[in-house]
C-alpha positions in Angstrom: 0.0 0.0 0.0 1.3 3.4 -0.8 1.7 6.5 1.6 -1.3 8.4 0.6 -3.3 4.8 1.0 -2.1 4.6 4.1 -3.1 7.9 5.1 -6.7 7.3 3.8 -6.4 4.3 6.0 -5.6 5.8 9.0 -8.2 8.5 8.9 -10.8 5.5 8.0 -9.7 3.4 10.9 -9.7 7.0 13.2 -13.1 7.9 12.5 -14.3 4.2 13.6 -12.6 4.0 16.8 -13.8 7.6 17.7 -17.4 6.9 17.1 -17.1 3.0 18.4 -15.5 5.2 21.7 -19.0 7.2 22.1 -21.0 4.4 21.9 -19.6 1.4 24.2 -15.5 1.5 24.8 -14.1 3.0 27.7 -11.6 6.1 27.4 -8.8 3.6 28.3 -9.7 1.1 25.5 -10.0 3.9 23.3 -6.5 5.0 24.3 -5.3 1.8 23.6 -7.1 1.5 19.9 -5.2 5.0 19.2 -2.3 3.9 19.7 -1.2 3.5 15.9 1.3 6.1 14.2 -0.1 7.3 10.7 2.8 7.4 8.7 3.0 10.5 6.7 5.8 11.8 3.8 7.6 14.2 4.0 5.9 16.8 1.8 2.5 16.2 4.2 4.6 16.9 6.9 6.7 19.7 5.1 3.3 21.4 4.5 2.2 21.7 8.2 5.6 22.9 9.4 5.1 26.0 6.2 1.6 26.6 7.9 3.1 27.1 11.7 2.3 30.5 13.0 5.1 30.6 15.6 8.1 33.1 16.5 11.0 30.7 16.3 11.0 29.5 12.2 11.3 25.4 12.4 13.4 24.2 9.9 11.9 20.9 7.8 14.9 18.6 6.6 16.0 14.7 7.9 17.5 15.7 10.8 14.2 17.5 12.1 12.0 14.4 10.4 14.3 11.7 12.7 12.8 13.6 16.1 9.3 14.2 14.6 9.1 10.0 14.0 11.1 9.5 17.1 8.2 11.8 19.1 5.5 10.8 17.6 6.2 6.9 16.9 8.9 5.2 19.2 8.4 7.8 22.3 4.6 8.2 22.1 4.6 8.4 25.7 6.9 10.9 26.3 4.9 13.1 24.0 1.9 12.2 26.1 3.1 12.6 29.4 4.3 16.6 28.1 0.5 16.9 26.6 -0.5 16.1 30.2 1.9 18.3 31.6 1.8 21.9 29.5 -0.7 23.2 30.5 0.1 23.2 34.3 3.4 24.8 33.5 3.0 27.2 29.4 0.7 29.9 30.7 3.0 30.9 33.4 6.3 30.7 30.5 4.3 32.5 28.2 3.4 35.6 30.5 7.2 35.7 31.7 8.5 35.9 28.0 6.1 38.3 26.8 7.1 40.2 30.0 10.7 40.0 28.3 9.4 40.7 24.9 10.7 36.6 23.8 9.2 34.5 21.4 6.5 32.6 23.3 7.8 29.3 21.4 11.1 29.2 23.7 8.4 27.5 26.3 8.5 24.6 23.9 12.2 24.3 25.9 11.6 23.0 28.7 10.8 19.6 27.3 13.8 18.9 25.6 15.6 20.2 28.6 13.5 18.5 31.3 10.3 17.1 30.6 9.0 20.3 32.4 9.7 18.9 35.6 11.1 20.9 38.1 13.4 18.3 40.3 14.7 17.0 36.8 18.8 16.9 37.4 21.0 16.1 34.3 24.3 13.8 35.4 26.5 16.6 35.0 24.6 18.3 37.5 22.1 20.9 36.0 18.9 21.3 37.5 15.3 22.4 37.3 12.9 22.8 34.3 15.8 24.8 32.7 18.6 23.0 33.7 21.1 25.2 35.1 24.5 24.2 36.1 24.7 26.0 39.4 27.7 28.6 38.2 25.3 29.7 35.9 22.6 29.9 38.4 24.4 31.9 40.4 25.2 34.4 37.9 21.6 35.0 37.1 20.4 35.1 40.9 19.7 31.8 41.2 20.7 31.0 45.3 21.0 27.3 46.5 22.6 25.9 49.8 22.0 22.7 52.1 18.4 23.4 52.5 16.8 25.4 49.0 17.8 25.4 45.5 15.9 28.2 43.2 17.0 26.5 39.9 14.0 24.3 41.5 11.7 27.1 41.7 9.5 27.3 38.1 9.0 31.0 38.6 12.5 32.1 39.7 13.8 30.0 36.7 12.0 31.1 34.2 13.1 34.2 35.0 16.4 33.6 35.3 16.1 31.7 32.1 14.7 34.6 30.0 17.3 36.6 31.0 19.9 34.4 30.1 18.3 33.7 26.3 17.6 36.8 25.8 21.5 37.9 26.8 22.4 34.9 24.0 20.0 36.5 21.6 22.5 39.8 22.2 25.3 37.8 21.2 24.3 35.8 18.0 21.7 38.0 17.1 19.4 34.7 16.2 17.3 32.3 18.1 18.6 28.9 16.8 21.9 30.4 17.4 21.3 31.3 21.0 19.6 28.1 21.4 22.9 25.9 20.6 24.4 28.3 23.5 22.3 27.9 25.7 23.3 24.1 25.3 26.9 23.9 24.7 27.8 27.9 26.2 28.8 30.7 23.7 32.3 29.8 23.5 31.7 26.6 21.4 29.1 28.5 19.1 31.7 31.1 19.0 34.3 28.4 17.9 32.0 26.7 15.3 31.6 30.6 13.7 35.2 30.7 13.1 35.4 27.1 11.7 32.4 27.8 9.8 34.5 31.0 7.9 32.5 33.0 9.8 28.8 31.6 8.7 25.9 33.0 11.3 23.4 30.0 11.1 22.9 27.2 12.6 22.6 24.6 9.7 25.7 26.4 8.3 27.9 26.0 11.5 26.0 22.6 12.1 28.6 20.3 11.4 31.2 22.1 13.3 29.2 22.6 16.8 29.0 19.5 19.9 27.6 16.5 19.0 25.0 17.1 21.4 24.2 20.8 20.4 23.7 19.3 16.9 20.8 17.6 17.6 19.4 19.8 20.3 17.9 22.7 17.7 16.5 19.6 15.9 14.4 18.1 19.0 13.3 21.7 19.7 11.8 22.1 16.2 10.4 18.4 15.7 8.8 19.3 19.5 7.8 22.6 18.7 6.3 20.6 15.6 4.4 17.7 17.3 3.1 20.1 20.1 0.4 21.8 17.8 -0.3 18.9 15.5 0.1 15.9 18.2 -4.0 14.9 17.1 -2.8 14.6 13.3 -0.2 12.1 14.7 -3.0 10.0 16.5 -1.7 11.3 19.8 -4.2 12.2 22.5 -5.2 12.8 26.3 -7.8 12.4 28.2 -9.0 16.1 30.1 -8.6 14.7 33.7 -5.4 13.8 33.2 -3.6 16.9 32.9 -1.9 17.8 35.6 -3.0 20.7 37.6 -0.8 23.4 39.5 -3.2 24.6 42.4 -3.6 28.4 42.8 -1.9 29.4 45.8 -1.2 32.7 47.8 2.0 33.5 49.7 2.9 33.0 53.3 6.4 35.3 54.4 8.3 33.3 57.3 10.7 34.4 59.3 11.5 31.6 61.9 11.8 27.7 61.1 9.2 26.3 59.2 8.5 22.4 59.2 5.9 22.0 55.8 4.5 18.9 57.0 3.8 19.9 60.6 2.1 23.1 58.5 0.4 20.7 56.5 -0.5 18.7 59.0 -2.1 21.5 61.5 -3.8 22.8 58.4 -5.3 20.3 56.5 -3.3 21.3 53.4 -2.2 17.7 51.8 1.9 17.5 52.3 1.9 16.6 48.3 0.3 19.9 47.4 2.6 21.8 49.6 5.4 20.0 47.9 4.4 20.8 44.5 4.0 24.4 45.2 7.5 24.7 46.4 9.6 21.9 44.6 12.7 24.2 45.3 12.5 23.2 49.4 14.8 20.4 49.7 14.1 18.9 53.2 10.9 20.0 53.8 11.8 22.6 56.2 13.0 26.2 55.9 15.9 27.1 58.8 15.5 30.3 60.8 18.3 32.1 59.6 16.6 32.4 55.9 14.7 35.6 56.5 11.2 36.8 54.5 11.1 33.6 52.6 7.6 32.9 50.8 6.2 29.6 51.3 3.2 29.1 48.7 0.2 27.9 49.8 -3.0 26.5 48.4 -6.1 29.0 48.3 -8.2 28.2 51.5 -10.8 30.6 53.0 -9.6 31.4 56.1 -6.1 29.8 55.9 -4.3 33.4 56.1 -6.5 34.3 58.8 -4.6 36.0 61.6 -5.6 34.3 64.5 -5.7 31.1 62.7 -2.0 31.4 60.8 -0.5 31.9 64.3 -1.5 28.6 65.7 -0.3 27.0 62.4 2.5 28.4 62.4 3.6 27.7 66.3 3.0 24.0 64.7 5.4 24.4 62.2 8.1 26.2 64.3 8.1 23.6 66.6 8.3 20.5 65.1 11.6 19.0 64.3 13.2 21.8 65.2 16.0 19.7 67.1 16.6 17.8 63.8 17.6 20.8 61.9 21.1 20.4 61.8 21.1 16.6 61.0 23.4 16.1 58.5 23.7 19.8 57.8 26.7 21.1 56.6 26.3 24.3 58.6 26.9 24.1 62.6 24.5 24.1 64.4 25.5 27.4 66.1 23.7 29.0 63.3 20.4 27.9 64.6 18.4 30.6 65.5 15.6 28.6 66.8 15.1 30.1 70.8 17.7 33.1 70.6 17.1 36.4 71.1 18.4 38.9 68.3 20.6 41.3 68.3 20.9 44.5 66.3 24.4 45.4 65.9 25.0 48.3 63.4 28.3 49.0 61.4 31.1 51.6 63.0 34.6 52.4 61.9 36.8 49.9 61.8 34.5 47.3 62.9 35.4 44.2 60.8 33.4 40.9 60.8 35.9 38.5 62.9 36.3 41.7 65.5 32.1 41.9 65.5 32.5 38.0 66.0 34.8 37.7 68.5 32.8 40.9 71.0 29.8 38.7 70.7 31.3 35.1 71.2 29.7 33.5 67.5 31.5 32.9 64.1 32.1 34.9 61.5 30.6 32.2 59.6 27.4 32.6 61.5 26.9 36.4 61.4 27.5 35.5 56.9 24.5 32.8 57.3 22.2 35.0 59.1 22.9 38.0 57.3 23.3 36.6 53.8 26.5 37.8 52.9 28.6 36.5 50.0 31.8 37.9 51.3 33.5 39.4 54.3 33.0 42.7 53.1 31.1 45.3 55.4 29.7 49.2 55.3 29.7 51.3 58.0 26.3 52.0 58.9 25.4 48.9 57.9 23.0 46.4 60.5 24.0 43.3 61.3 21.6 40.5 63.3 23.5 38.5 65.9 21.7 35.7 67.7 22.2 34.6 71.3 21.2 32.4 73.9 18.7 33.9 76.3 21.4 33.4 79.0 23.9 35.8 77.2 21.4 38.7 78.1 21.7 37.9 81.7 24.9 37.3 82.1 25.7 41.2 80.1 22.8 42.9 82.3 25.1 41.7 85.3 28.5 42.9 83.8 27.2 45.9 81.6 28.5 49.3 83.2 26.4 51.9 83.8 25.9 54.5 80.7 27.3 57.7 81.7 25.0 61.0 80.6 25.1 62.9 77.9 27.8 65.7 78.9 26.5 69.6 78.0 28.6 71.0 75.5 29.9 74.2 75.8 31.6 76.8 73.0 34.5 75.9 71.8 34.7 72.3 72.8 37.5 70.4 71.0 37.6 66.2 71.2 40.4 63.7 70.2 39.5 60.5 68.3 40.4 57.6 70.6 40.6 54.1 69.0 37.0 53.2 68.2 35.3 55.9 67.8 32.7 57.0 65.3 30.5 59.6 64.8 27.7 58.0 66.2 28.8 57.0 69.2 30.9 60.7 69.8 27.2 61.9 69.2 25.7 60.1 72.2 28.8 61.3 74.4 27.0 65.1 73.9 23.9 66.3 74.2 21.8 68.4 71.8 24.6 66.9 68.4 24.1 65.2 66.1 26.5 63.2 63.2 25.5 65.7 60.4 26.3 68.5 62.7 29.6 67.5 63.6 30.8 66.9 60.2 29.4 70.4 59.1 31.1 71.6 61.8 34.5 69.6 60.8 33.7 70.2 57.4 34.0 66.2 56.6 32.8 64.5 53.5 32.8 61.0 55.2 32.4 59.6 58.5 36.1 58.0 58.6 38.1 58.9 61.2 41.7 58.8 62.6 42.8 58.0 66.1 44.1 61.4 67.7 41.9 63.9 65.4 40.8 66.5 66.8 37.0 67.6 66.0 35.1 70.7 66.6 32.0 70.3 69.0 30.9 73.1 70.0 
């Protein structure tokens, strides 16, 4: 039988099953008599990829044809399980890349990358629904430690991601281009250019770019492809299985946060909770990770103040002694039961001298604080954390503030090690910091030991 026999076949054989499916088979059986692959040539197929209205041209040659049958004949289910899928996941690419003026077809992405599922991890190490390698994470604000990853978090990501295309886009100044980059980095497109003689596609660089890059582009086209015309390939779903994301509001902790205590005080089933916030890796949030947003299905009454508090007492206390189990961080950086301490910046205050005047680590006062580096500003607050017991023990030993002396005219004082502005200011009544630098005519608040300044 011919090709255009067997595609009067097909149709024949499609039209039976579909009206043999309202009358006595069940959706699963009808599944299950779907499950042939029309076979189609190449101009049929040729012809639908022409009609495409998307942003992102898709090429139509062998390479493109050899993902379309793989897709749509020896990985039906794949292509099923990312019909069932989309929807949960598109709307939410879509409105990000129109946010970043992108073609909305970049969506189409995520399934060659990951299936569009968020935990997906590549053996190299990349992670998320966009796969980033956690350098490149970082570089595009992408945080991750012992306890959260963002490359896990769909909305973060996507983010993250459009900037990154869109920077790619700058580079090559076309999409098929800045998709090979974002697969193999810039530096090997860059390398196929000059190999090329300096060419600016991708078909005419093909042959000189990764193995993998090479047929990357390819499964992005056949997918962009068989994602509009997955019925003509005898490819279908059933409605209630596409997966759902619930809507969800947001919950700002700041103390440790157990999800399945939460879960558990509130009804809220774990597995929801979960799937709202793929990028919590243990199921709890520490203390020291300030204003963090938890999502949260949409109850009535399940941001209610009175009820939230009792909620969240659950989830602060349980667990809370298993925190540190296998953590890398020590468990000094608990926070859980302290008291806080605001400690602001001065001159010549350096992190280990801060650290060593309240007995912690300078490592602890980085966690809390979320610093990168040791690098500090005067002015600049700082929370410290310490054991009820510490406030006791200082209330016994603390001297006895002196007052405020008068100033009188033509007061001069000498900078003595440790001094700022602020705390000279305190010394006197009725001055403040801006006053004595008029006064001094200073353009800064650094001092020297043994200056002399102007106070009255």
């Amino acid at each position: 039988m011919n090709i255009i026999g067997k595609v009067i076949l097909g149709t024949l054989l499609l039209f039976v099953f579909k009206s043999q499916a309202t009358e006595n088979v069940s959706a699963t059986d009808t599944l299950e008599m779907y499950d042939f692959a029309p076979d189609f040539s190449d101009s049929i197929i040729a012809y639908r990829i022409s009609q495409l209205k998307g942003d992102i041209p898709v090429t139509y040659n062998a390479k493109v044809r050899n993902f379309i049958d793989y897709f749509s004949i020896k990985n039906r289910d794949y292509t099923r399980k990312m019909l069932r899928r989309k929807d949960a996941y598109f709307p939410m690419f879509e409105a990000a890349l129109k946010r970043h003026n992108m073609p909305t077809d970049l969506k189409y992405l995520t399934i060659v990358e990951s299936g569009i599922n968020p935990k997906a991890k590549s053996h190299v190490g990349a992670l998320g629904m966009w796969q980033f390698m956690p350098a490149t994470g970082k570089s595009f604000g992408l945080d991750y430690d012992y306890y959260t990853d963002e490359r896990m978090d769909p909305y973060k990501a996507t983010e993250a991601a459009c900037r990154f295309l869109s920077s790619l886009y700058r580079m090559f100044g076309d999409w098929e281009m800045a998709l090979a980059a974002y697969n193999c980095g810039p530096g090997n497109v860059r390398r196929a250019i000059r190999k090329s003689g300096y060419k600016k596609t991708f078909w005419e660089v093909y042959r000189y770019l990764p193995r993998e890059t090479r047929s990357y582009v390819p499964q992005f086209m056949a997918v962009s492809y068989l994602m509009r015309h997955a019925d003509d390939h005898n490819i279908y779903i059933d409605e209630c299985e596409k997966e759902v994301i619930p809507t969800h509001d947001s919950l700002i902790v700041n103390q440790y946060f157990n999800l399945t205590a939460f879960a558990q005080e509130s009804g809220i089933c774990i597995d929801e909770l979960l799937l709202l916030n793929p990028e919590i890796k243990r199921n709890v949030i520490p203390d020291f990770k300030k204003d963090y947003v938890i999502k949260v299905p949409s109850r009535k009454n399940l941001l209610d103040s009175e009820i939230l508090v009792a909620y969240l007492d659950s989830a602060k206390k349980k667990g809370a002694e298993d925190l540190n189990y296998g953590s890398p961080y020590p468990k000094s950086t608990s926070t859980h039961g302290k008291q806080k301490i605001a400690h602001y910046v001065r001159s010549g205050d350096v992190l280990g001298k801060i650290a060593s005047r309240y007995g912690v680590r300078v490592s602890n006062i980085k966690i809390w604080n979320n610093l990168r580096s040791d690098r500090i500003y005067v002015g600049q607050k700082l929370y410290i954390y310490k054991d009820p017991s510490y406030f006791k023990k200082t209330a016994r030993t603390q001297p006895v503030a002196s007052k405020p002396i008068d100033l009188k005219s033509g007061t001069i004082y000498t900078v003595k090690s440790g001094d700022s502005l602020w705390s000279i200011s305190k010394k006197y009544n009725n001055i403040s910091v801006e006053q004595i630098k008029k006064l001094n005519n200073l353009s800064s608040n650094n001092l020297k030991v043994g200056q002399k300044l102007k106070l009255g």
